[in-house]
N, C-alpha and C positions, 0 to 999 in steps of 0.2 A: 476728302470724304464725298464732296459733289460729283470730280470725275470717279469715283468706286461705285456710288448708288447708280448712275447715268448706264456706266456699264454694267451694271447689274439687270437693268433694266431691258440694254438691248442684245443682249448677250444670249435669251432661248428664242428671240427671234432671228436671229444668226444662223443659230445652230438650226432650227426651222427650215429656213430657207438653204440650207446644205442639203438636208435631208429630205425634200423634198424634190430638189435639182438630182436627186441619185434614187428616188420612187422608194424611199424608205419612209416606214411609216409604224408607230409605235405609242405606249403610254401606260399611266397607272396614276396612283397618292390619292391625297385626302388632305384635307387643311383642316385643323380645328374654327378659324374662322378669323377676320377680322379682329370681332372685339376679346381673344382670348389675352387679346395682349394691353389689352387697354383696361383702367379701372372697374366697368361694367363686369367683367368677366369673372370675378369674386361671387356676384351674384347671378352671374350668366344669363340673366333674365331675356340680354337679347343675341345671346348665341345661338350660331344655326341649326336646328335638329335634323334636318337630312342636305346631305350635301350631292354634289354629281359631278363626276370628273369625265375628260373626254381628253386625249392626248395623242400624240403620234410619236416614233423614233424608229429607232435602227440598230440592229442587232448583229451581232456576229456568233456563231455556232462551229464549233469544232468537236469531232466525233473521232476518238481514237483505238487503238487497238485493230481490229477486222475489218472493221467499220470505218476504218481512213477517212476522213471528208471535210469538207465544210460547205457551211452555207450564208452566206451574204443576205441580206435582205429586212424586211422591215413591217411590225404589225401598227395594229389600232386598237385602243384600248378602252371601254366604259366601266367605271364602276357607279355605284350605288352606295351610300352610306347613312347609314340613321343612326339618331346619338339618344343617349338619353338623358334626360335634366342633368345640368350640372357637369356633363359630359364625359361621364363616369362610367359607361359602358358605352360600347358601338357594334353594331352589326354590318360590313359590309360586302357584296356583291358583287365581284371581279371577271369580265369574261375579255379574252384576249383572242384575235385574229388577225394573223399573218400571212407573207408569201416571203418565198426569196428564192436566189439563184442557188442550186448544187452541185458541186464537181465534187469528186471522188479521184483518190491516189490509184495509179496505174496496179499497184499491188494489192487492194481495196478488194472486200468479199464480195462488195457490189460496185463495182468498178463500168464508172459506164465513161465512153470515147466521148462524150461532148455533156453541156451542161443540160440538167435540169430545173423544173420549175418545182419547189418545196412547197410545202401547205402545212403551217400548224394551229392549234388555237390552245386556250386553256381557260377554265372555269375555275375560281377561285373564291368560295365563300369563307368568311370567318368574323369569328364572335371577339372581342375583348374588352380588358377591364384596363382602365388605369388604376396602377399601381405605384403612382408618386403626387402631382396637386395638378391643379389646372393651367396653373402659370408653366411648370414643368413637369407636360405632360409625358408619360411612359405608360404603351397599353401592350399588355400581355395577350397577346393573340391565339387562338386556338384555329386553325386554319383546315381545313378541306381542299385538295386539288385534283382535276381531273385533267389530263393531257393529253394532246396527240400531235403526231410527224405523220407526214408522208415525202418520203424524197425526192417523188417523182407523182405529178399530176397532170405532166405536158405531153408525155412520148407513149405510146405502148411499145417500142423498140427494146426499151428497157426495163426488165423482169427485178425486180427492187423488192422492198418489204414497206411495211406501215409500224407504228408501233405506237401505243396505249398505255394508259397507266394511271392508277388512285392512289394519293397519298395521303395524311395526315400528321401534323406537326404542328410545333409549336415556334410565335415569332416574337419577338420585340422590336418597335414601333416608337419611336418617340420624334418630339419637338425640341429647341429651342431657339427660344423667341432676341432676339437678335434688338429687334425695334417694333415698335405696333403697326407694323407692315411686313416687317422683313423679320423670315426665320430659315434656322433650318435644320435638316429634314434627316433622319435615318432610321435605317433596318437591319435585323439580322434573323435568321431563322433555320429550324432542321426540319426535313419532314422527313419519315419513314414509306417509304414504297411497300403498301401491304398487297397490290395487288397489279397485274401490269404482263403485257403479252406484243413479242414479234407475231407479225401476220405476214407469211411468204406464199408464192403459190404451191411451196410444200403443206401447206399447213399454217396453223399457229402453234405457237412456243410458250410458255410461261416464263415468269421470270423466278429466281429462288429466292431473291432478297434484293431491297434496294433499299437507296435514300439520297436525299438533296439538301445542300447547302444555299443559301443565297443571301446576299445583303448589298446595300444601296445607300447612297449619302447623295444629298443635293438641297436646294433650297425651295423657298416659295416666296412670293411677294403679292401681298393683298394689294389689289388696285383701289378697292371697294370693301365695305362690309361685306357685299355676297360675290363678291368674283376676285381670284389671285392667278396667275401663272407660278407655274412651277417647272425646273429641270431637275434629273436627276441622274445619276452614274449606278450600273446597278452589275452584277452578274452574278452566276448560280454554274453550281456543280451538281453532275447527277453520276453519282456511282451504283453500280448494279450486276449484279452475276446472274449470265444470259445460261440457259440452257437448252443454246442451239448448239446443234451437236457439232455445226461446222465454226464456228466461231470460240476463241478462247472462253475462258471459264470470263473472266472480269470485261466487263465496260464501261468508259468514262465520255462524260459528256462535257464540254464546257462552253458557257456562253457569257456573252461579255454585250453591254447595251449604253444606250443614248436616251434617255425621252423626256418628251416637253409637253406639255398641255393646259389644260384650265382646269378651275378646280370653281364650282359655282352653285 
């Protein structure tokens, strides 16, 4: 049990220093706190009411169909969270900003001879409830997101697109608490693309229909009542029917990720 906690321990600092040796950079969570695992926590009296996460990882992105591609690389992550007594509701505050490397398949609708520099970010607010106790918490999430790609932010060589998108869905979020330090961590969740646009220099395009999957397992470990480190395993699916007229009806998107950060 000694060597398991030890390498629990130095195990997202590991993976830290991987990913920072290859300029990847990424993050997200929330910790209920310290004391949710500890006796206090029945009366919560000294549980945290807003918490603040700051993390980094690295990501991989694959674009299939017309859109052949992928892109390598790595964002930064802040959230925001406020709890309400008892920690029965939460509101938190998600905005995400990344880069990374893109290459495109020779048969690719945007097919460029050498690589690019990518640009994305994403804003993520949302509201929920716990819907199980405080010792094993499960919070029903009602989420908002706003997203964007660019493929290309480095060349004007190469004539690319941009592409945009709002959605809304629903997640589940939970804990379990392992030891009064150590827990861990998962998600799952759908959201519906109600709204979302390719931008080429023909123009912009709409979309007809979309939506995303995504879900994530990992842990956290409280150092402190107000500071834990956390890693996490995550990835997300975005399917969507484009109607650009050069492009198939259907596009899929997949991405697959790393991150590690503090939660305080």
């Amino acid at each position: 049990m000694i060597l398991i906690k030890r390498l629990l321990l130095i195990l997202p600092f590991s993976f830290g220093f991987l990913f920072a040796s290859v300029g990847a950079g990424y993050a997200t969570g929330y910790m209920m706190g310290y004391c949710q695992a500890s006796g206090t926590c029945n009366i919560c009296e000294s549980c945290p009411k807003t918490q603040y996460t700051l993390g980094i990882g690295g990501i991989y992105l694959h674009q299939s169909k017309d859109l052949n591609s992928q892109d390598i690389g790595g964002y930064v992550r802040f959230a925001f969270t406020e709890f309400s007594p008892k920690q029965r509701f939460n509101l938190t505050i998600s905005s995400l900003l990344g880069a990374g490397k893109h290459t495109s398949q020779s048969q690719s609708l945007f097919a460029t001879q050498s690589p690019t520099t990518s640009l994305f970010f994403e804003l993520r607010p949302k509201v929920g409830i716990n819907i199980l106790s405080q010792n094993l918490p499960l919070f029903l999430n009602l989420a908002y997101t706003f997203e964007g790609y660019n493929p290309n932010v480095s060349s004007s060589k190469y004539d690319l697109y941009s592409l945009l998108y709002q959605s809304v869905g629903g997640e589940l979020e939970g804990l379990i608490f392992m030891n009064p330090k150590l827990r861990l961590t998962y998600s799952a969740g759908y959201d519906y693309i109600f709204s979302g646009a390719y931008k080429t220099s023909q123009g912009r395009t709409k979309f007809d229909n979309g939506s995303t999957i995504r879900a994530s397992v990992g842990y956290a470990y409280a150092l402190n009542q107000n500071l834990a480190y956390y890693m996490k395993l995550q990835g997300k699916i975005w399917h969507f029917e484009s109607t650009l007229s050069v492009t198939t009806k259907v596009q899929n998107q997949y991405t697959a990720g790393i991150e590690l950060g503090l939660e305080f």
